[in-house]
VEXDREN-2710 file (C-alpha; in Angstrom, 1 decimal):
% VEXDREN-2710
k/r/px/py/pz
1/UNK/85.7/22.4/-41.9
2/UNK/84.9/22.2/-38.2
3/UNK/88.2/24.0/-36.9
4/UNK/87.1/26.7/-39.6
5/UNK/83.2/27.1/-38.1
6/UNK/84.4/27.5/-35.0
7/UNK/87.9/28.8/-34.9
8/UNK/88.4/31.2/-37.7
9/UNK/89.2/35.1/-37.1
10/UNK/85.2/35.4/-38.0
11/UNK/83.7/33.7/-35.1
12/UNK/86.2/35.4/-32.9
13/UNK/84.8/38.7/-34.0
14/UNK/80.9/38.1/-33.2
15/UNK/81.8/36.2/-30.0
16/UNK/84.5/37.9/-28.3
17/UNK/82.9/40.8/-27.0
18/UNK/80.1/39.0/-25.6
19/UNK/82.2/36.4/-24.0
20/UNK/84.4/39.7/-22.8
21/UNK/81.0/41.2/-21.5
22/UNK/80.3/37.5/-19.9
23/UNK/83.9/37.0/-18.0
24/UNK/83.5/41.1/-17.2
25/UNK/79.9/40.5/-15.7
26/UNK/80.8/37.0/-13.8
27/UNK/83.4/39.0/-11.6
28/UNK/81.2/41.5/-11.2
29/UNK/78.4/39.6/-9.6
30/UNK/81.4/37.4/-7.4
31/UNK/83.0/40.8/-5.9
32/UNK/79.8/42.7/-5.3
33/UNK/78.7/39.5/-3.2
34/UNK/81.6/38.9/-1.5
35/UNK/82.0/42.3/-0.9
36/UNK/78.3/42.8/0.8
37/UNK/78.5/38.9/2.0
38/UNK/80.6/40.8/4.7
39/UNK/78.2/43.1/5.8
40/UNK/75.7/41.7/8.1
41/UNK/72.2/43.1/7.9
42/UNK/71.0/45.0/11.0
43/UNK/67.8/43.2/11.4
44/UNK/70.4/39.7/11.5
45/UNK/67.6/38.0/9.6
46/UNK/69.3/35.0/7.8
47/UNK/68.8/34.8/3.8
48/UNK/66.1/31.7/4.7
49/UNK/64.3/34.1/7.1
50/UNK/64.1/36.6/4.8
51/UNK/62.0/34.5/1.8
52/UNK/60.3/33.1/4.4
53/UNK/58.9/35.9/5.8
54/UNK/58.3/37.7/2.1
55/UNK/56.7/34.6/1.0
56/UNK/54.1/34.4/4.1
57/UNK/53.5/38.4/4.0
58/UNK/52.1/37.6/0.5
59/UNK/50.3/34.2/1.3
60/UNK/52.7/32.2/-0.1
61/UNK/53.0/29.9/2.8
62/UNK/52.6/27.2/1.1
63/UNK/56.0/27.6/-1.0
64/UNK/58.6/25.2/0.8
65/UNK/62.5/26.6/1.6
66/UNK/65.6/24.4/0.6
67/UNK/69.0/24.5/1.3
68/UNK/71.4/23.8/-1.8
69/UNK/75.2/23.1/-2.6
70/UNK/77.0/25.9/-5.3
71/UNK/77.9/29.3/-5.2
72/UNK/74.9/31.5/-6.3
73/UNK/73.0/28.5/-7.5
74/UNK/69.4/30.0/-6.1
75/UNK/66.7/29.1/-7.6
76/UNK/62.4/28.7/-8.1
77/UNK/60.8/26.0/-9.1
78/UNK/57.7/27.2/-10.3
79/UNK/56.6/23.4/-10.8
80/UNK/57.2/22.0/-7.8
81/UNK/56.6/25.6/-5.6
82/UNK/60.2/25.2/-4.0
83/UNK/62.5/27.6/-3.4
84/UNK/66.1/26.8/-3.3
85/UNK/68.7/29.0/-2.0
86/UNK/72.5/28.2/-2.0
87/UNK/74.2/27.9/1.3
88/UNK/76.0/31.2/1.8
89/UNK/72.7/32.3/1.1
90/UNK/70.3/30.4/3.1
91/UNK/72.1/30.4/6.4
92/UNK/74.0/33.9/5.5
93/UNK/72.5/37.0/7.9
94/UNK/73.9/39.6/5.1
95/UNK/73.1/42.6/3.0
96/UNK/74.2/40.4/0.3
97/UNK/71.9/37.2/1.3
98/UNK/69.2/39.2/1.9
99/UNK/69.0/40.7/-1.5
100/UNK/69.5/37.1/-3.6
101/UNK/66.7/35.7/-1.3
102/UNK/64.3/38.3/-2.1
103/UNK/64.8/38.3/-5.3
104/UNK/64.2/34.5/-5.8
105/UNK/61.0/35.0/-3.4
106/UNK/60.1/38.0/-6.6
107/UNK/59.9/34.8/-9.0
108/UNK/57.4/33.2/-6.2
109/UNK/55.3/36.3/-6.7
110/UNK/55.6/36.3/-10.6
111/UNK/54.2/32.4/-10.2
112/UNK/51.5/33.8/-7.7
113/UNK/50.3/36.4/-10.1
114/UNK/50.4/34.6/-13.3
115/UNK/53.7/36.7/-14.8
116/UNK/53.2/35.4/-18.1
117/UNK/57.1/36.0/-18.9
118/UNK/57.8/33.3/-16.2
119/UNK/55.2/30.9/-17.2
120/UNK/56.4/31.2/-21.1
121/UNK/59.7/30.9/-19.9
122/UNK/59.3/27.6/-17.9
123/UNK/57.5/25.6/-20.8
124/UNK/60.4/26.4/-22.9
125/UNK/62.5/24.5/-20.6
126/UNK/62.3/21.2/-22.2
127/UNK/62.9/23.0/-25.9
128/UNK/66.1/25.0/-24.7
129/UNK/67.9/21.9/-22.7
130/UNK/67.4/19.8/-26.6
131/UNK/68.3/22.9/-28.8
132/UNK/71.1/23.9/-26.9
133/UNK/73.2/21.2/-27.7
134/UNK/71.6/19.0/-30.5
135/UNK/71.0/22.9/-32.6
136/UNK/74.6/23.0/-33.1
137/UNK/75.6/19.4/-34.0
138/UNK/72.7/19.4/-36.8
139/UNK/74.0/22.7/-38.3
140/UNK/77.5/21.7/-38.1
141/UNK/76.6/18.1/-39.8
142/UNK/74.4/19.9/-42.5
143/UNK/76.9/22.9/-43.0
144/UNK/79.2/19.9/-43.8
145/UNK/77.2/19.1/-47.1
146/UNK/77.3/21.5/-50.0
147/UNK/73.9/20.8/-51.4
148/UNK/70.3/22.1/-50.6
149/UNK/69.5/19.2/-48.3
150/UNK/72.7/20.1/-46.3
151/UNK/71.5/24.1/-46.2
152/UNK/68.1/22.9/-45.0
153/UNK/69.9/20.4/-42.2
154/UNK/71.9/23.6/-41.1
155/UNK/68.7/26.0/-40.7
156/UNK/67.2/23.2/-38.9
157/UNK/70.1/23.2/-36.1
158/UNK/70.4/26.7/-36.8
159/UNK/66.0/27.2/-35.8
160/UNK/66.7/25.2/-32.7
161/UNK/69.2/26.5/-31.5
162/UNK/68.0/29.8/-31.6
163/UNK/65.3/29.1/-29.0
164/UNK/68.1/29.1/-26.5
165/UNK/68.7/32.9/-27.5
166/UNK/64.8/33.1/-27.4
167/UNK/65.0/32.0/-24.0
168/UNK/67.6/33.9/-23.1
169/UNK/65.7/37.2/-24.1
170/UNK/62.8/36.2/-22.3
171/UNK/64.4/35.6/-18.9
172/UNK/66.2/39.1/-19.1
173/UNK/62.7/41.0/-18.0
174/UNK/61.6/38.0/-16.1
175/UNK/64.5/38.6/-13.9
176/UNK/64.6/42.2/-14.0
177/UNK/61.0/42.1/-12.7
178/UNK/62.0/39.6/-10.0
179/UNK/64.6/42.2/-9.1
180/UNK/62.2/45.1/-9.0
181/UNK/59.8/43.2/-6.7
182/UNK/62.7/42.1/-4.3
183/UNK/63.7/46.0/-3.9
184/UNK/60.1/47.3/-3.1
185/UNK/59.4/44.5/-1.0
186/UNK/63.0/45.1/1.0
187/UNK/62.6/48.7/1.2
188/UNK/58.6/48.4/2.2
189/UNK/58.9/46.1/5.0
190/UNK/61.8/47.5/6.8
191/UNK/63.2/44.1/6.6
192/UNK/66.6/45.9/4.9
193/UNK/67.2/49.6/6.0
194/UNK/67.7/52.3/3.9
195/UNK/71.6/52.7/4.2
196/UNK/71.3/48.9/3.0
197/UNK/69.8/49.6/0.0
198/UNK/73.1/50.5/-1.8
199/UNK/74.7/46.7/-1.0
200/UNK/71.4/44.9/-2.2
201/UNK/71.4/47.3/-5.4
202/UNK/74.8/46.0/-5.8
203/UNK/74.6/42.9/-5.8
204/UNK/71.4/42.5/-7.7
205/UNK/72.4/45.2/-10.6
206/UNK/75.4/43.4/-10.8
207/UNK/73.0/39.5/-11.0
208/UNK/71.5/41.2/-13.6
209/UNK/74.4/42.1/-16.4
210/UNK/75.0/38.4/-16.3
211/UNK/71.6/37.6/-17.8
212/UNK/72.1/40.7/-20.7
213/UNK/75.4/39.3/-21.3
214/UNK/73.9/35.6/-21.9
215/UNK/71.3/36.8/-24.2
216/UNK/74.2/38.7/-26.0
217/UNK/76.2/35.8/-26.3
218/UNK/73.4/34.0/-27.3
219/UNK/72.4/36.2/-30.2
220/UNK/75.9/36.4/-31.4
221/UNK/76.2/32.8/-32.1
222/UNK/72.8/32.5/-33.9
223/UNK/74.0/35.8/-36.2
224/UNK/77.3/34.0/-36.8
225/UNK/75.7/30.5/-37.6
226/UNK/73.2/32.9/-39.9
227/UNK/76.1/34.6/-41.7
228/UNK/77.7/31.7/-42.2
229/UNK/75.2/29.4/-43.4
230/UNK/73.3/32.2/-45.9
231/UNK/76.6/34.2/-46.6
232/UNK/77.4/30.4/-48.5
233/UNK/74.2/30.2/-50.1
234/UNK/74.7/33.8/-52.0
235/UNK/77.9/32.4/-52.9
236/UNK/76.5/29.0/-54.2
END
């Protein structure tokens, strides 16, 4: 029954082109950094430099700067008002640095001015890291059992688990807002120059078909689950 859930011709057919559009977006992202990685800025402000000095030009100086392992792992902590950047990025005086660093400063301002995408998205935290792997064992345990009680096991994995595509819609505009800020910002302060602006819209259009693809993959498993579980009820 378990080899059928997940490895029949079915699943193949609500999942493949997300995972396609996933892999597709993935390389995208990689080769547009690489590519503008290459190209140093001409101001030769680091990727550290250039948060910090977006961060203090709206008063957040009191948002601290870290240095982290991982390709492309950047990241805000709204919680803990840290912003990590990876190290190509932190120490990394390129078009390409300079646009990631920006755009994790934008989710500094979105904390600063009460976005309430980012703040939704942040309590959901705790929900998504359960659902997204408990939601699937549940359904899978319940879908198991022909009977009611198994159906209503399966919508309960089924209901958590669909917080993580929940989540996964909601950080689409958070992150397409953070991207927005980071362009104004760039292109206001003269910290990136015009003839810049082409590598940093790279590089963050390109950040930015990862998250669609996530929330598509994420939306395709929850209709498959769905189809499976109340495609067997009709039948029943």
């Amino acid at each position: 029954m378990v080899p059928f859930i997940f490895g029949n011709g079915l699943y193949f057919l609500f999942a493949l082109p997300a995972l396609i559009l996933g892999f597709w977006a993935q390389l995208k992202v990689q080769s547009a950094f690489k590519k503008y990685s290459k190209v140093r800025s001409m101001t030769g402000l680091s990727g550290a430099q250039v948060a910090r000095r977006m961060l203090d030009s709206n008063g957040l100086t009191n948002v601290r700067i870290e240095q982290v392992n991982g390709f492309l792992s950047d990241n805000y902590d709204p919680s803990q008002k840290v912003l990590r950047l990876s190290s190509d990025v932190y120490s990394g005086n390129s078009v390409a640095s300079a646009g990631v660093a920006a755009h994790e400063s934008g989710h500094a301002l979105q904390d600063q001015t009460g976005y309430p995408l980012l703040a939704l998205r942040t309590a959901m935290v705790p929900t998504v890291q359960i659902g997204s792997w408990l939601g699937p064992i549940i359904f899978i345990v319940g879908y198991l059992f022909a009977s009611t009680l198994g159906t209503n096991i399966a919508l309960i994995g089924l209901l958590l688990f669909a917080a993580t595509a929940a989540f996964a819609l909601i950080t689409l505009p958070v992150e397409l807002n953070a991207t927005h800020r980071a362009k104004v910002w760039l292109a206001n302060s003269g910290t990136v120059y015009p003839q810049e602006m082409k590598g940093v819209n790279s590089v963050l259009d390109a950040a930015a078909l990862t998250y669609i693809a996530a929330a598509i993959q994420a939306i395709s498993t929850i209709l498959y689950y769905a189809f499976l579980l109340f495609g067997r009820s009709r039948r029943n």
